[in-house]
Each structure stands twice: as C-alpha cells, then as structure tokens.
C-alpha positions as CSV (number, residue, x, y, z in Angstrom):
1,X,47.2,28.6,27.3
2,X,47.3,26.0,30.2
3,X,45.0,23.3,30.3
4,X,43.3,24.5,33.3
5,X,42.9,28.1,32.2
6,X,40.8,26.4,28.5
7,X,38.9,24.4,30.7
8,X,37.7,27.7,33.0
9,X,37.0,29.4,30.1
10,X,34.8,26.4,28.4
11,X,32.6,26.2,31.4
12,X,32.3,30.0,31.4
13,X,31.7,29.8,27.4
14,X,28.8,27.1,28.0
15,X,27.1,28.2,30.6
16,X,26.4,31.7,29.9
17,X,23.3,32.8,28.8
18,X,23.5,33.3,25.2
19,X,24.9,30.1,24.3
20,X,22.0,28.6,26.4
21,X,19.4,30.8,24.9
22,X,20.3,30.0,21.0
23,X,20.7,26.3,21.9
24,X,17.1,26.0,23.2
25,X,15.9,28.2,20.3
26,X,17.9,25.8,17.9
27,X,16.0,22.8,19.5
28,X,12.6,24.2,19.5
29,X,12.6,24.7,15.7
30,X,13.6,21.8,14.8
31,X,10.7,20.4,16.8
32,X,8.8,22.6,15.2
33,X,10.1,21.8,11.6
34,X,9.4,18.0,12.6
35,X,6.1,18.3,13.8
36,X,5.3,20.6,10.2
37,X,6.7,17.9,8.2
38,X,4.5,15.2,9.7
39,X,1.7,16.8,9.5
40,X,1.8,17.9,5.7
41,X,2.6,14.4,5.1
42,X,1.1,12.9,2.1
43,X,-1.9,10.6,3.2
44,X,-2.2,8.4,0.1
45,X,1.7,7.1,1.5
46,X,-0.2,5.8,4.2
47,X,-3.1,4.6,2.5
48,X,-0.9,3.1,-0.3
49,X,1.4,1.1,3.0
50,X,-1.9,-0.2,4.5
51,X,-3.4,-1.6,1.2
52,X,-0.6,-4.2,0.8
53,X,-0.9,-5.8,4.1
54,X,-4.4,-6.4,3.4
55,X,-4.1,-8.4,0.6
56,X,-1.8,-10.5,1.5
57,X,-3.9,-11.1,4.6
58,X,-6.5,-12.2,2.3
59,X,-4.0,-14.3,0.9
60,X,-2.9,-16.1,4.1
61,X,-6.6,-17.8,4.6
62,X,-6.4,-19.3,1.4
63,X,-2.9,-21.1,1.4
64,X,-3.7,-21.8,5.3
65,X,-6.8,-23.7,4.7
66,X,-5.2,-26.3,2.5
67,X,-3.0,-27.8,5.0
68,X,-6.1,-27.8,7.6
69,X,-7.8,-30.4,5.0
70,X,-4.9,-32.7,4.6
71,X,-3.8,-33.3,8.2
72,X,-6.6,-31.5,10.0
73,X,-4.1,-28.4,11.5
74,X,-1.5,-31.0,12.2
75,X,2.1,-30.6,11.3
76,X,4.8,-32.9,12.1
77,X,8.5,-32.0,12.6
78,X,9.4,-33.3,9.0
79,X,7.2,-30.9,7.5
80,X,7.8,-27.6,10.0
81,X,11.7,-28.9,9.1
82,X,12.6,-29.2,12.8
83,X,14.8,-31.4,14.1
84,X,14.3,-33.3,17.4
85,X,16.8,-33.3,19.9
C-alpha cells in the first residue's frame, strides 16, 4: 500500500462510528470502575493515616517548648546551621 492510501484509510478507520462508540463505552466504565473502587474503600485506611499525624502533632509542642525556655523563641544561625553570606 502507499503511504497516502494507509493514511486515508486510518482516518476513515478512526472516525467511524463504531470505533467512536466502543471508545466512549471503554472510558465510561473505567470511570465507573473508579468511582466503585473508591467508594468501597476501607474507612479504617483512613482512619489508621489520620491517627499518626496526630500524635506526632502532640509531639511537636513538647520538643518546641524547650527551646522557647532557653532562648525565649530565639535561634541564631549557628544553631538553625545557616551560614551567612
């Protein structure tokens, strides 16, 4: 076949109806199959992920105050391990 004779017959092969039809179908269901999936998702996943941050939030005020009562919620570039240019 020529080259412009496969490329007639590709645009004819994608743009006719049935290709078009089962290509939409194909998308909705895997929307559909998405959207199942997250909603029979298993809640105590969640609940288990948003446990952890909280602890170590509760955490975070107790190693923050100490530096707050040795320089007063000062730091200096030594101790932040900056360098000045």
């Amino acid at each position: 076949m020529q080259t412009p004779t496969v490329i007639e017959l590709l645009k004819q092969v994608i743009t006719s109806w049935q290709v078009i039809a089962v290509t939409i179908a194909i998308i909705l269901y895997l929307q559909l199959v998405l959207l199942a999936s997250r909603k029979r998702r298993s809640p105590k996943a969640i609940s288990k992920l948003s446990e952890k941050p909280a602890k170590a939030k509760k955490a975070q005020p107790a190693a923050a105050s100490a530096p707050e009562e040795a320089g007063a919620g000062k730091s200096t570039n030594e101790e932040l391990g900056l360098e000045e240019e």
